[in-house]
Residue, then its C-alpha position, 0 to 999 in steps of 0.5 A: x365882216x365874214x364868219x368862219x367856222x373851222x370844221x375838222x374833216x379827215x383828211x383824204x378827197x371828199x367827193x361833193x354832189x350837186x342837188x341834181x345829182x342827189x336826185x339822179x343817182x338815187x341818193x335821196x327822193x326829196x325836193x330842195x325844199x325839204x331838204x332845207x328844211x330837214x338840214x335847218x332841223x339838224x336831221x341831214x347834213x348841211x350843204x357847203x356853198x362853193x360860190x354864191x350860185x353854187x351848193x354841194x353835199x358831201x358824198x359820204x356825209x350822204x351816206x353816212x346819213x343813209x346809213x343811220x336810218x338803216x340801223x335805225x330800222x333794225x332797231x326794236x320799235x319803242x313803244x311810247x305808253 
């Protein structure tokens, strides 16, 4: 028996990328492996499985990740004393 989850996405096109296509347009450096692992920790969006050889990203949920750690540098650095 198959799970659904219901995930609420605006409305409107979303743009969705293979893991190539990551690489080559400059959206990530990371291998898959890392990319796994990072997605398992909660730390990049998840990918959506389109077939069972088949897995995509959301453009803008990429982008929007990239964007939180560009904020994240402007931030003042915490000191852990």
């Amino acid at each position: 028996m198959l799970l659904y989850r219901s995930i609420k996405m605006p409305k409107g096109k979303k743009r969705l990328v293979t893991f190539k296509q990551l690489r080559d347009e400059g959206y990530i450096p990371y291998s898959r492996t890392h990319l796994d692992r990072l997605a398992a920790a909660g730390s990049f969006p998840r990918r959506v499985r389109l077939s069972p050889c088949r897995v995509v990203w959301v453009v803008e949920e990429v982008e929007e990740w990239i964007d939180k750690r560009i904020a994240r540098r402007l931030l003042p650095l915490q000191r852990s004393d």
